[in-house]
C-alpha positions as CSV (number, residue, x, y, z in Angstrom):
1,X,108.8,132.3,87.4
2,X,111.2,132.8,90.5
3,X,114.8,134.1,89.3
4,X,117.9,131.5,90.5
5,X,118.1,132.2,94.1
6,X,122.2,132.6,94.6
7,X,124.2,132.5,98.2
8,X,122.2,130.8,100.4
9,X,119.8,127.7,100.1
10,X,116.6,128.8,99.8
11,X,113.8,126.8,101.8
12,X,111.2,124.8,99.9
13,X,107.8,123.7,100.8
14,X,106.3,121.5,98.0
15,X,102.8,121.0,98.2
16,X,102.2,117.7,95.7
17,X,104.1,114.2,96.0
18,X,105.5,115.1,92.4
19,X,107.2,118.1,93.1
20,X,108.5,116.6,96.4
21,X,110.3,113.8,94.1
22,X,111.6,116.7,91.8
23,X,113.3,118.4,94.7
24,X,114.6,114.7,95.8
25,X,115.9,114.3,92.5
26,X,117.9,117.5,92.0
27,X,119.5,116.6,95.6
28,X,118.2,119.1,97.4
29,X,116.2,117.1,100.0
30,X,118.1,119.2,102.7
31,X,116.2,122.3,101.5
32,X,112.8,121.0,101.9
33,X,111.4,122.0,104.8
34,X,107.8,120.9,104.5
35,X,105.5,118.7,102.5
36,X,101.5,117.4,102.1
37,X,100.0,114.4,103.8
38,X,100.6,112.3,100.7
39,X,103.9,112.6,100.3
40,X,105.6,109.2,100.8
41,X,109.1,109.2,98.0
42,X,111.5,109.2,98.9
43,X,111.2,107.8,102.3
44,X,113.2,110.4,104.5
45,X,110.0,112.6,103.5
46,X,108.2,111.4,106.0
47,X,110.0,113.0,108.5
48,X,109.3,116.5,107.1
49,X,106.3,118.8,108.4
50,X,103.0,118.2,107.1
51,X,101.3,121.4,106.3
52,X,97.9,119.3,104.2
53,X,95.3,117.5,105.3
54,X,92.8,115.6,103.6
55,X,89.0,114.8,104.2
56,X,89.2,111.3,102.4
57,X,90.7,108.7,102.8
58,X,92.9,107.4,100.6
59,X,92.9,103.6,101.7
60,X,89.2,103.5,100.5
61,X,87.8,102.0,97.5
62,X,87.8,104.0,94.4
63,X,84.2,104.2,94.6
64,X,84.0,105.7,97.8
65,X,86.7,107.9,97.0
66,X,84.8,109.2,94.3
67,X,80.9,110.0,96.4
68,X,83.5,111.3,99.4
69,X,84.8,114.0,96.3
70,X,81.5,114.4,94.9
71,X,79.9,115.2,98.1
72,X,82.4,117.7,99.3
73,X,82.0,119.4,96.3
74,X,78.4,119.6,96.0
75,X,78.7,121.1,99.5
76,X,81.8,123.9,98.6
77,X,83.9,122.4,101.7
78,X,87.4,121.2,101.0
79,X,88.9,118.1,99.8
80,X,92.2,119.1,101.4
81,X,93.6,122.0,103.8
82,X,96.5,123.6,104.4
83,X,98.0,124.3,107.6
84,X,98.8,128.3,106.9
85,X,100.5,128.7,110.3
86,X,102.5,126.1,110.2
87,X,103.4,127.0,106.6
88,X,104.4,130.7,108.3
89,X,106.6,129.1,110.6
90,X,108.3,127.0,108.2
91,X,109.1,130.5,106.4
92,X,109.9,129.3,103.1
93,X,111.5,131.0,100.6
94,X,110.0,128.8,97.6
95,X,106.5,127.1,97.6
96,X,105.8,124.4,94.6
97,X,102.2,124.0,93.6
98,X,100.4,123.2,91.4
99,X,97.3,123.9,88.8
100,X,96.3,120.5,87.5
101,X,93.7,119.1,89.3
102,X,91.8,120.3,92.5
103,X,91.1,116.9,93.4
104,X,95.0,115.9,93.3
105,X,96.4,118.8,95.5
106,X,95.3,121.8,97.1
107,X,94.0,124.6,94.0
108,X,96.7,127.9,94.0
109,X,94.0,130.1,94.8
110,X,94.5,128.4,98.8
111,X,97.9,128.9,98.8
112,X,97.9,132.2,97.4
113,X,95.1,133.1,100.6
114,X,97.2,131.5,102.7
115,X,100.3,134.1,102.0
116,X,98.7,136.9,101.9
117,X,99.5,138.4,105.3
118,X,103.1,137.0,105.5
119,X,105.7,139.6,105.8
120,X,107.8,138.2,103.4
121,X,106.1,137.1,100.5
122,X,107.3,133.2,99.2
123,X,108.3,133.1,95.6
124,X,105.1,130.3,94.4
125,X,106.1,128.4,91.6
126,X,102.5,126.2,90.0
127,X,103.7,123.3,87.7
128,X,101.2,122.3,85.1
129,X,102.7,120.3,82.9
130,X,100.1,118.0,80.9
131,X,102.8,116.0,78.7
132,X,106.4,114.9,79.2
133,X,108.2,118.0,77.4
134,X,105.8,119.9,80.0
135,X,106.9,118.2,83.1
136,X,110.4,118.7,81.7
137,X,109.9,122.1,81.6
138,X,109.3,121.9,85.2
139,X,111.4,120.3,86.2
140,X,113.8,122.8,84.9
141,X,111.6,125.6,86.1
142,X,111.7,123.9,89.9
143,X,115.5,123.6,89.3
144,X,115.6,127.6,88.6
145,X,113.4,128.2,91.5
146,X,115.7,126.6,94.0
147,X,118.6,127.5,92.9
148,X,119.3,123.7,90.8
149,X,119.7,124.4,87.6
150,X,122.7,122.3,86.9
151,X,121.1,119.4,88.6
152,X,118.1,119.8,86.5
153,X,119.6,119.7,83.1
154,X,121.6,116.7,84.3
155,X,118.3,115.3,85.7
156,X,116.3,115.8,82.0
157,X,119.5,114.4,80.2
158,X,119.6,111.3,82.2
159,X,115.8,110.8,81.9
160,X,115.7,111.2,78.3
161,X,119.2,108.6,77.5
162,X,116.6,106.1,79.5
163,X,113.5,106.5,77.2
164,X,116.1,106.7,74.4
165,X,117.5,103.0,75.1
166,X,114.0,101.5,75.5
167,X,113.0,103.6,72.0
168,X,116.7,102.0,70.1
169,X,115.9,98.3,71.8
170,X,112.1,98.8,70.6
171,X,113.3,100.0,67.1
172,X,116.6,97.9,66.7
173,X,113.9,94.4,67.1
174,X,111.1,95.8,65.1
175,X,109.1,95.3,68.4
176,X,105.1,94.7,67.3
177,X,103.0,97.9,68.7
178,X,100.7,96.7,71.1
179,X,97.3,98.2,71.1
180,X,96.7,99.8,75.1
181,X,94.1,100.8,77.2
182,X,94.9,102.5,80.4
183,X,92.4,102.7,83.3
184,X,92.9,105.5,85.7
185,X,90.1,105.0,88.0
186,X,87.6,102.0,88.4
187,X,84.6,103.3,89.9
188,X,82.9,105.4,87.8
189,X,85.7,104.3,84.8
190,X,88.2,106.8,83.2
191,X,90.7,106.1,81.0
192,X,93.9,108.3,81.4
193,X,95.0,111.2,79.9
194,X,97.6,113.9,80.5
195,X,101.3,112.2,79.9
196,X,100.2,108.8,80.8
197,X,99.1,108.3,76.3
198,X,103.1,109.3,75.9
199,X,104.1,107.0,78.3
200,X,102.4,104.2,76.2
201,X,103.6,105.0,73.2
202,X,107.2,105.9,73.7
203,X,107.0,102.0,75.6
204,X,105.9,101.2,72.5
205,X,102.3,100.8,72.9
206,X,99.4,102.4,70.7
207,X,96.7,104.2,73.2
208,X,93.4,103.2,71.8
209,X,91.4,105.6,74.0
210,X,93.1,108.5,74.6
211,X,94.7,111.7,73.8
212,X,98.5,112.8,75.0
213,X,97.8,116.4,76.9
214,X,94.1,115.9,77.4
215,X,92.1,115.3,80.1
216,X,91.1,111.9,81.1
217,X,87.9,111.0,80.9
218,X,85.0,108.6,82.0
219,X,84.3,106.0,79.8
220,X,82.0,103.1,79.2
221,X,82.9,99.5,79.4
222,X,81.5,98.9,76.4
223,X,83.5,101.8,74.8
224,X,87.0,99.8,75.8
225,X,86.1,96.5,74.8
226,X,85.3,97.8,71.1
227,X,88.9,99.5,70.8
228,X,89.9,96.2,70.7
229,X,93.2,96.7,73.4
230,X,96.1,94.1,73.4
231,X,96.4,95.0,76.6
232,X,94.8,96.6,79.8
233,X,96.8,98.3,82.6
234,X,95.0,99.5,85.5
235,X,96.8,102.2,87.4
236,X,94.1,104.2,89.6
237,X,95.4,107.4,90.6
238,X,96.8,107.6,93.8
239,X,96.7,103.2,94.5
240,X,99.4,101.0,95.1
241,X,100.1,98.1,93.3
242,X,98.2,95.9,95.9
243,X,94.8,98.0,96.0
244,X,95.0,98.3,91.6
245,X,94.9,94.4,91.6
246,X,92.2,93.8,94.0
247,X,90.3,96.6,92.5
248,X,91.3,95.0,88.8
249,X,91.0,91.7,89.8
250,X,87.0,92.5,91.3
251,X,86.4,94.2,88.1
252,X,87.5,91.7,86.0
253,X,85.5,89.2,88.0
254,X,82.4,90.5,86.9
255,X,79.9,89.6,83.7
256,X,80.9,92.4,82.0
257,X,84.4,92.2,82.1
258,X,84.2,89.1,81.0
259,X,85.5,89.7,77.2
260,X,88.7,91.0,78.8
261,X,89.7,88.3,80.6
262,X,91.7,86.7,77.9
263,X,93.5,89.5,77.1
264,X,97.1,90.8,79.0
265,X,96.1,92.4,82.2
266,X,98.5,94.6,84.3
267,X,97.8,96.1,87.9
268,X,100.6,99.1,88.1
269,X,101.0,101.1,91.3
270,X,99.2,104.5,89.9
271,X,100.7,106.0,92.8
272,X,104.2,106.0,91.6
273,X,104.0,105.6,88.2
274,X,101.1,107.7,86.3
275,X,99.8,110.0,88.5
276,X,102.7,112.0,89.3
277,X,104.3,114.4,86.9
278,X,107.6,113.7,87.8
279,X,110.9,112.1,87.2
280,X,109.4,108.3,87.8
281,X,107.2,109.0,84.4
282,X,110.2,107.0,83.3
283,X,110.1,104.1,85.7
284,X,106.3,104.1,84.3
285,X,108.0,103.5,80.0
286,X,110.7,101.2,81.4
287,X,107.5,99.2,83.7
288,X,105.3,99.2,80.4
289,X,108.0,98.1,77.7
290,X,108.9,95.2,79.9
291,X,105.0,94.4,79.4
292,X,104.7,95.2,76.0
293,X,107.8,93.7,75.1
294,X,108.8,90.5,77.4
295,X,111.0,89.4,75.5
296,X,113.4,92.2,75.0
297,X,113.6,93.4,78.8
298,X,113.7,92.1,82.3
299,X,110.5,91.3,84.0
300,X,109.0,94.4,85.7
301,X,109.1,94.5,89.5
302,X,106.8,93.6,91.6
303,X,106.0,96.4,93.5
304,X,105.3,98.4,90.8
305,X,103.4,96.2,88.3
306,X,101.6,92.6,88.6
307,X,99.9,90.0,86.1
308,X,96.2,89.6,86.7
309,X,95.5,85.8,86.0
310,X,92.2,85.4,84.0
């Protein structure tokens, strides 16, 4: 880990959305000097340098998506590329990675290449948190990094007083547990793993398919329907709320969806809300509670999660 940079502001490159909304949070947007393709949050990101590239296209339907993946790595070429010249001439002091998923950002073995011949060595901080006390941590580790520590451990106490209300409200009505499946991709199916099991339970949900810190994995329809969910949120990785509900609304449209279609069915915006290890994990508990629990909180908003009708 980098020591607290002191006097000066170091410069930041983040190379993944989530870090980019970690740097945002702390209030250092004015130290970031470049950022990837995808990052879109908050909005004055767009006018930063983009120093990735990616060979799919993210406006495509998760099954595409998927054979565009599959195919690049059966042939070894790249699902994304970095721009290492322009990344020189941004001569950052701090570069935030990460070592999650290779399919999610570019792997730290690309950034690491990609320094070698600078002069003067960035200080690369890789975040790999797979829960919410390991996002934490990295948040306070990105907060270290550029010089935010403060910020940070105001950040992670305002954070946790939110999921603390929702947990009191939850406890103080003796809220009925829901039973939750979450899909993280449509085409082939996977259920979602990582922090996003946490998420439902500290709404106040009971995951019926996965495990908090583990991978997500694919799984069969026939697998979901005998867990016996409550409810089914659909947040693909990397989709808006619009694209999750077509996608959701085309799945539940067919023959073998069709025992679902009674049952509460949420498109969420995976994009903002479970796929980025970041401070908006929280916007995901406060989205799903209102769900789980209509009764107790305000509707969620529409941008971020929508009813499926059956």
């Amino acid at each position: 880990m980098a020591s607290e940079v002191t006097g000066a502001q170091p410069r930041v490159v983040s190379l993944l959305p989530a870090s980019t909304e970690i740097v945002a949070a702390l209030g250092a947007m004015s130290q970031l000097v470049g950022v990837t393709h995808e990052c879109d949050h908050p909005a004055e990101s767009a006018a930063l340098p983009r120093v990735t590239a990616s060979a799919v296209d993210r406006d495509a339907s998760s099954a595409t998506i998927d054979a565009t993946v599959r195919a690049l790595f059966t042939s070894a070429a790249a699902v994304f590329t970095l721009d290492a010249e322009l990344l020189r001439a941004l001569a950052p002091d701090v570069i935030l990675t990460q070592a999650l998923c290779d399919v999610c950002a570019l792997p730290p073995s690309d950034v690491d290449r990609a320094v070698e011949s600078f002069e003067r060595k960035p200080a690369i901080v890789s975040l790999d948190g797979t829960t919410l006390a390991g996002v934490w941590s990295d948040i306070r580790r990105v907060g270290v990094a550029i010089g935010r520590t403060r910020e940070a451990d105001v950040l992670i106490d305002a954070l946790d007083t939110r999921m603390r209300h929702v947990h009191e409200t939850l406890k103080a009505a003796r809220a009925p547990r829901p039973r939750v499946a979450v899909i993280e991709w449509m085409d082939p199916l996977y259920v979602a793993g990582h922090w996003t099991p946490e998420l439902v339970r500290r709404a106040g949900g009971i995951d019926v398919l996965a495990e908090a810190g583990m991978h997500s994995v694919p799984c069969e329809v026939s697998r979901i329907e005998q867990a016996a969910p409550d409810v089914i949120l659909f947040a693909p990785c990397g989709f808006d709320v619009e694209s999750s509900e077509d996608e959701a609304s085309e799945l539940l449209a067919s023959p073998e969806w069709q025992w679902a279609r009674e049952l509460r069915c949420w498109a969420l915006d995976g994009n903002a809300l479970t796929s980025r290890p970041g401070p908006r994990l929280v916007d995901a508990i406060e989205t799903m509670t209102a769900i789980f629990a209509p009764t107790l909180f305000a509707a969620p908003p529409a941008h971020y999660a929508r009813e499926l009708s059956a």
